[in-house]
C-alpha positions as CSV (number, residue, x, y, z in Angstrom):
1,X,-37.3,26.9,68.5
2,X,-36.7,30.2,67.2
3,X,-34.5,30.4,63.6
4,X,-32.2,33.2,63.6
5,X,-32.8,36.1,60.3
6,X,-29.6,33.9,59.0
7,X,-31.2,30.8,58.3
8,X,-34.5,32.4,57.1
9,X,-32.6,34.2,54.5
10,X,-30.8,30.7,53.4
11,X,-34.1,28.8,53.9
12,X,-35.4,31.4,51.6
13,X,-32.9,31.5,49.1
14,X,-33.2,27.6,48.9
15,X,-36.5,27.1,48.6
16,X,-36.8,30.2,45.6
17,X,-34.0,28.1,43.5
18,X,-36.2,25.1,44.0
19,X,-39.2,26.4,42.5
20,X,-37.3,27.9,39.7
21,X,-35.3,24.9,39.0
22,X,-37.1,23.4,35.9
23,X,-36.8,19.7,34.6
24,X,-37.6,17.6,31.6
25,X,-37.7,14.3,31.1
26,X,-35.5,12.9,28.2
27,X,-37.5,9.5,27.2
28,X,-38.4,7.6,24.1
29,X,-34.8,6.1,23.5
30,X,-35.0,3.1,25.4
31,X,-37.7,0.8,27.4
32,X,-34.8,0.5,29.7
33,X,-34.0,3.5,30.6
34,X,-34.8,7.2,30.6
35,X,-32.9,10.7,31.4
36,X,-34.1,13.9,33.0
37,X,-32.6,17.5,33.1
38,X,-32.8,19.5,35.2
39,X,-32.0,23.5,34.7
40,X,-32.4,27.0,36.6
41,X,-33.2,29.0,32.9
42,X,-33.9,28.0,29.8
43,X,-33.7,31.4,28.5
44,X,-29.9,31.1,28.5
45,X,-27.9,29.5,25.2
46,X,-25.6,27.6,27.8
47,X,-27.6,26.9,31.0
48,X,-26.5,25.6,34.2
49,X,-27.9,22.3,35.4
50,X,-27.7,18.7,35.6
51,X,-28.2,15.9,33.2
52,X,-29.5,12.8,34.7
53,X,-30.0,8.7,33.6
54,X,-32.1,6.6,35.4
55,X,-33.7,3.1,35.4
56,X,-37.1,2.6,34.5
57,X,-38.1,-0.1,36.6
58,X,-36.5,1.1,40.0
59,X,-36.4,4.5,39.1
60,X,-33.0,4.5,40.3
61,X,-30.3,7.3,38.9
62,X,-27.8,5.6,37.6
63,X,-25.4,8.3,36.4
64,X,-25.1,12.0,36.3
65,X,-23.3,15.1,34.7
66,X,-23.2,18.9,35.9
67,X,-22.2,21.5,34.0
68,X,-22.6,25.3,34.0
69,X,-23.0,25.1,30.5
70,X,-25.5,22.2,28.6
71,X,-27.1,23.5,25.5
72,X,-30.2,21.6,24.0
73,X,-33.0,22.7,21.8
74,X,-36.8,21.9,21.9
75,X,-38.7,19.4,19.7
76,X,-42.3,20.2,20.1
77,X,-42.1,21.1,23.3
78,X,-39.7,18.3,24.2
79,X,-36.2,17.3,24.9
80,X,-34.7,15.0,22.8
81,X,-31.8,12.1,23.1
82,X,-29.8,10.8,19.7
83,X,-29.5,13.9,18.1
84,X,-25.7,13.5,16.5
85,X,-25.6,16.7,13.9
86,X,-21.9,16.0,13.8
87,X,-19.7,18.1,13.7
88,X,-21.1,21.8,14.5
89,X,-25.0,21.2,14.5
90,X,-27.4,20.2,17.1
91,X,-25.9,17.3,19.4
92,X,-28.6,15.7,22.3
93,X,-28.1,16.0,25.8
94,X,-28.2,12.3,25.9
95,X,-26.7,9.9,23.2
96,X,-27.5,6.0,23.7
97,X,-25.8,3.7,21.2
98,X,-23.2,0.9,21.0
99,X,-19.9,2.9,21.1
100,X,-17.9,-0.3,21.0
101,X,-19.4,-2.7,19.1
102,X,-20.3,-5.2,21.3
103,X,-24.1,-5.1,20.5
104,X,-25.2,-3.5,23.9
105,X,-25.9,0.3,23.8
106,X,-24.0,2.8,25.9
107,X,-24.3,6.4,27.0
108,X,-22.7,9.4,26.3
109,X,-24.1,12.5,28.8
110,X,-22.9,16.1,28.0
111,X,-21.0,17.7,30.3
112,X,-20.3,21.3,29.2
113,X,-18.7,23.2,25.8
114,X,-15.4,21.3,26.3
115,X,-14.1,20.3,23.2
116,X,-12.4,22.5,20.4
117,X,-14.2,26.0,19.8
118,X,-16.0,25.6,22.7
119,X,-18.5,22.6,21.6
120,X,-20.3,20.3,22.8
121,X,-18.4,17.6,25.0
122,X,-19.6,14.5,26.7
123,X,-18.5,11.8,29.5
124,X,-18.8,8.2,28.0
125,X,-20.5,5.3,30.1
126,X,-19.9,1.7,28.4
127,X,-22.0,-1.2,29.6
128,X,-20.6,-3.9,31.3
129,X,-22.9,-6.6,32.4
130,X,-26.2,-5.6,34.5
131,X,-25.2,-2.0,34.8
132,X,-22.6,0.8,33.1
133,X,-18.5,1.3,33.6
134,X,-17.1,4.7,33.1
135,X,-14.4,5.1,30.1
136,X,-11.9,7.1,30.5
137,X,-10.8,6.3,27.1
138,X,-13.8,7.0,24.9
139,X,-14.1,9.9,27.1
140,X,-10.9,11.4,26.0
141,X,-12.3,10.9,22.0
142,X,-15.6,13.0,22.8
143,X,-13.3,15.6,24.8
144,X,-10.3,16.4,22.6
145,X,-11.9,16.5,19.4
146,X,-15.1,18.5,17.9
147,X,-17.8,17.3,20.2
148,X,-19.4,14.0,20.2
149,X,-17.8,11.2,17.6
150,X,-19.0,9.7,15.1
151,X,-19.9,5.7,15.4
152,X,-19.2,4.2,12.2
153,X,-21.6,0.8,12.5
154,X,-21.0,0.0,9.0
155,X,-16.9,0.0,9.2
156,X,-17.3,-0.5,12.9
157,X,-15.0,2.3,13.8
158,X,-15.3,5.6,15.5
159,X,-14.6,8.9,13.6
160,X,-13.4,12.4,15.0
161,X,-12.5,15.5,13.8
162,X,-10.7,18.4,15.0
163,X,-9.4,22.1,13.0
164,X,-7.3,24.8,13.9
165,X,-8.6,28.3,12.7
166,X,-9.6,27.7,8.7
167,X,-6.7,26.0,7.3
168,X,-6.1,23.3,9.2
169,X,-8.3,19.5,10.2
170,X,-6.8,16.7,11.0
171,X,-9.5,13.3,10.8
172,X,-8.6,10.2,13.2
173,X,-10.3,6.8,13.1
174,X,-10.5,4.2,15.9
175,X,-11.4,0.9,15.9
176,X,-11.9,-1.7,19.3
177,X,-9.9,-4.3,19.7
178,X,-10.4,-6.5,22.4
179,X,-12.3,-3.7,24.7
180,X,-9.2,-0.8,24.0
181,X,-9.4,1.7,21.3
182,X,-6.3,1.4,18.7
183,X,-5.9,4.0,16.3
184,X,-6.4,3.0,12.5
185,X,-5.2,6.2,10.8
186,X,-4.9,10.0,11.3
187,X,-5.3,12.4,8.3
188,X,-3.9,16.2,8.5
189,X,-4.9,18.4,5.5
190,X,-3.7,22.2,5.7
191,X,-3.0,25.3,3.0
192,X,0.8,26.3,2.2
193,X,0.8,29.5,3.1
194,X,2.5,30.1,-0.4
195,X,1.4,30.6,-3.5
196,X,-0.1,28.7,-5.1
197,X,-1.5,28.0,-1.6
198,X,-1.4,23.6,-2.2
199,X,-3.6,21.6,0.3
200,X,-1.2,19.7,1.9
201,X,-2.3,16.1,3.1
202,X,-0.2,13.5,5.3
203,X,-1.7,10.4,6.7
204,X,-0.3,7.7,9.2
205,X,-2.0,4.8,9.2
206,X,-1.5,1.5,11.1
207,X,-1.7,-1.9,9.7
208,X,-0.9,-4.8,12.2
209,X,1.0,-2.4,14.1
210,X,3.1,-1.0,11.8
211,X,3.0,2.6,10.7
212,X,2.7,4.0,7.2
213,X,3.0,7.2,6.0
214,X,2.2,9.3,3.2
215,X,2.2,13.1,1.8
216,X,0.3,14.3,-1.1
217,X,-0.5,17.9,-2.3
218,X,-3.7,19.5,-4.1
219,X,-4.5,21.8,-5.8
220,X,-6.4,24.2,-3.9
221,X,-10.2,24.6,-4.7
222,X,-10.1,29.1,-4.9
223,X,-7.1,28.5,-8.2
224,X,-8.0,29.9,-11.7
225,X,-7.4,27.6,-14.0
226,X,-6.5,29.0,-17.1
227,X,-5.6,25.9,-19.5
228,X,-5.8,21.9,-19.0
229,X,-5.6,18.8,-20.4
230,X,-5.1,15.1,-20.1
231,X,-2.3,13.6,-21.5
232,X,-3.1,10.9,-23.6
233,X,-0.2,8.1,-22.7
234,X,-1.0,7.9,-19.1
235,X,-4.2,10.0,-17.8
236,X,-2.5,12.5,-16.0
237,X,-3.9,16.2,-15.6
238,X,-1.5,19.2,-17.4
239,X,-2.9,22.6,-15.6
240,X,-1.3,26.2,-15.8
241,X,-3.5,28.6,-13.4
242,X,-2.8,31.3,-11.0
243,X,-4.2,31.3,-7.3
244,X,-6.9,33.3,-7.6
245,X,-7.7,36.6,-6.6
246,X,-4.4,39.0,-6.1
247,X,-2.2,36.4,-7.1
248,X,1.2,37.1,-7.9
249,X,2.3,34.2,-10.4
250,X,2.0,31.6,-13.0
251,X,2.1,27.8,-12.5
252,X,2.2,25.0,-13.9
253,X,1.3,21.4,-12.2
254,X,0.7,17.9,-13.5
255,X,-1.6,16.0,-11.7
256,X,-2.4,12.1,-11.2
257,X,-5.4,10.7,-12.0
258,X,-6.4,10.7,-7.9
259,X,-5.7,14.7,-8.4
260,X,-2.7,14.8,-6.0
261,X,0.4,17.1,-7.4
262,X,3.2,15.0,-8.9
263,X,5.1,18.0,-10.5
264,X,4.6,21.7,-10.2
265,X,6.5,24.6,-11.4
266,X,7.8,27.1,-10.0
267,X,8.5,27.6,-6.6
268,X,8.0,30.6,-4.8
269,X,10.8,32.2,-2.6
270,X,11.1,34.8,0.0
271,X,14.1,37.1,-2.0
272,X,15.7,39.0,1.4
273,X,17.5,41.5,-0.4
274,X,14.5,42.3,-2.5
275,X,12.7,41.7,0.2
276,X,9.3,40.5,-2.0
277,X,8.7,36.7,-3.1
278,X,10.0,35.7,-5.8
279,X,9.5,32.1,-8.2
280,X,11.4,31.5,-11.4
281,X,10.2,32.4,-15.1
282,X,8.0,31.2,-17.6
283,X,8.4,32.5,-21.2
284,X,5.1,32.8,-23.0
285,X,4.9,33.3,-27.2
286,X,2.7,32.5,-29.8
287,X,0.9,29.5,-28.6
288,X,3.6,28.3,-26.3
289,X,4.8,27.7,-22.6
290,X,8.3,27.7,-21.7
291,X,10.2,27.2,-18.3
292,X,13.2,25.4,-17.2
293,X,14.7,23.7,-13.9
294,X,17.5,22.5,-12.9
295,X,16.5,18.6,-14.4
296,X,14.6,19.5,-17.2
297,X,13.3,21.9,-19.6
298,X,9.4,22.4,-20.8
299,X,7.0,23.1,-23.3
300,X,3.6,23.5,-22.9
301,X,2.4,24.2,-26.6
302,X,-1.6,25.1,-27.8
303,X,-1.3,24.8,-31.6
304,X,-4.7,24.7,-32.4
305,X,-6.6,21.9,-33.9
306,X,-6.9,20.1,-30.9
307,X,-3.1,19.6,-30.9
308,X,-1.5,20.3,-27.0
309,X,0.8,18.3,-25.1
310,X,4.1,19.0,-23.6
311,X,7.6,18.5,-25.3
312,X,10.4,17.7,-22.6
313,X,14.3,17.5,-22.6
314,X,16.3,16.0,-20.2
315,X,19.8,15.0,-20.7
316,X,20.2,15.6,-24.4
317,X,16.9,13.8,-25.1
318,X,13.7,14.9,-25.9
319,X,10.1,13.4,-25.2
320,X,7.0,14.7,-26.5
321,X,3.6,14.0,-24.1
322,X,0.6,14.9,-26.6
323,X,-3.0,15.3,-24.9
324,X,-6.3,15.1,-25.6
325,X,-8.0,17.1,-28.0
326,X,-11.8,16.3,-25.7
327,X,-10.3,16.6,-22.6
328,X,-9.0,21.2,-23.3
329,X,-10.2,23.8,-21.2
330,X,-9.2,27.3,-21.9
331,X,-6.3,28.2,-23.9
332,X,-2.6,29.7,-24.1
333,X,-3.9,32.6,-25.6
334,X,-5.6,33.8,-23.1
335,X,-2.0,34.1,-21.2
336,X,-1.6,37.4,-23.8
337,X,-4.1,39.2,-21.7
338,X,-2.5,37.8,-18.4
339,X,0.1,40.0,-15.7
340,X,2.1,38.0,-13.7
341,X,5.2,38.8,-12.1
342,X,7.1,35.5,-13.5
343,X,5.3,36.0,-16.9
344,X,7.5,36.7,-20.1
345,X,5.9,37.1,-23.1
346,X,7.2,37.5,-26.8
347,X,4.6,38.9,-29.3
């Protein structure tokens, strides 16, 4: 029977992708089982193609995933499963481990750049008896996040992570109860976008179903700190620094011993008629740190000697905090030298 030109071209066409379509076998991982993929170019970062699982004694496929765009590297020449550089380095084709802690491994395949910033993602196969169930679930955690997650055998949880642009994560952990993932806690962190720029960082967590909540702030890590010290009655941290860089103010925090702000002065303040930001004054003179709010007003003095602390008075009565000599870095006096817009000082 004659083919029409048609089918020739088609046949042809066919049979060139088949001779450039170029597999490796993904093996070592398990005496169960083994994987294969299967690409059109390896020249390409993302390539095209299909990544396979099958068993080793009937050499049947068992699952598959195809994606216009798998990424892998080469180790000595080969292609390698249970590679987890979580979250932004190399992550295998193939990842075989016990996802839900019930002491039988499962897979993971990747099925394309899926996941924030265009990473890796993967579909999620959990075993269940002789063979392997898809999970929607544990899909959804290696889909929504920054590629694969993390398995945490020690704590027996799973771990993701996910960020908006550079100010913002947000860290989740999971753990398995009877076959269903329940959430254990979720951590935010992001910048004020105020000076003095805090790290802001809230976290829910869940404790026989009941939610707690909490919010702390940090001091971020770019602030100049130009004097510190601890206090002496209770370990907390006295710091007056300025943001760093083309920062516009002075501030003044007192930190607990876990680092987190408990007090800070002053706020800044978006002045409409002025139309600049504005934050309230500190009054500096001959070895001493003045401010007031609405509660209180402060003293941050640098006598020399090794004698610092901070006098208070609130309601008529005053309180005097003294700190460690040991525990001084830098000094009031280098505030002489200092510009800030909320800076007063008296010679």
């Amino acid at each position: 029977m004659k083919r029409s030109p048609l089918i020739l071209v088609l046949l042809a066409c066919s049979n060139a992708f088949a001779q450039h379509n170029i597999s490796f076998k993904i093996d070592g991982f398990s005496n169960k089982y083994y994987g294969l993929v299967q690409v059109h170019d390896t020249a390409e970062v993302f390539k095209a193609g299909t990544v396979k699982v099958f068993d080793k004694s009937t050499k049947k496929e068992l699952f598959h995933t195809t994606s216009d765009e798998l990424t892998f590297d080469f180790h000595d020449g080969q292609v390698k499963a249970n590679i987890m550089e979580a979250p932004y380095g190399e992550q295998s084709l193939i990842i075989y481990e016990d996802f839900n802690f019930d002491g039988v491994k499962d897979f993971a395949l990747m099925d394309g750049q899926n996941s924030c910033y265009h990473g890796p993602s993967f579909q999620i196969w959990l075993a269940q008896g002789a063979g392997f169930k898809h999970s929607e679930a544990f899909t959804r955690l290696a889909q929504e996040y920054c590629g694969m997650f993390i398995v945490n055998q020690k704590d027996k949880v799973l771990e993701t992570m996910t960020k908006s642009g550079c100010c913002w994560h947000q860290f989740s952990r999971f753990k398995v109860e009877n076959g269903q993932l329940k959430t254990l806690s979720v951590e935010e962190s992001s910048l004020s976008n105020t000076e003095p720029y805090f790290e802001e960082v809230s976290q829910q967590t869940w404790v026989n179903g009941k939610e707690e909540q909490t919010l702390k702030q940090y001091m971020n890590e770019q602030a100049d700190t130009l004097f510190s010290f601890t206090l002496a009655k209770n370990g907390k941290q006295v710091v007056v620094f300025h943001a760093g860089g083309d920062s516009e103010f002075l501030f003044y925090v007192l930190c607990q011993k876990d680092g987190s702000v408990e007090f800070s002065y002053p706020e800044v303040v978006y002045d409409e008629k002025k139309q600049e930001n504005v934050a309230g004054v500190m009054n500096y003179s001959s070895g001493k740190l003045a401010f007031k709010n609405e509660e209180a007003s402060y003293e941050v003095y640098d006598e020399g000697n090794g004698k610092i602390g901070v006098r208070v008075l609130s309601e008529g009565k005053s309180y005097v905090f003294e700190g460690v000599a040991g525990s001084v870095k830098g000094g009031l006096a280098g505030l002489k030298d200092v510009e800030k817009k909320n800076l007063r000082k008296t010679m």
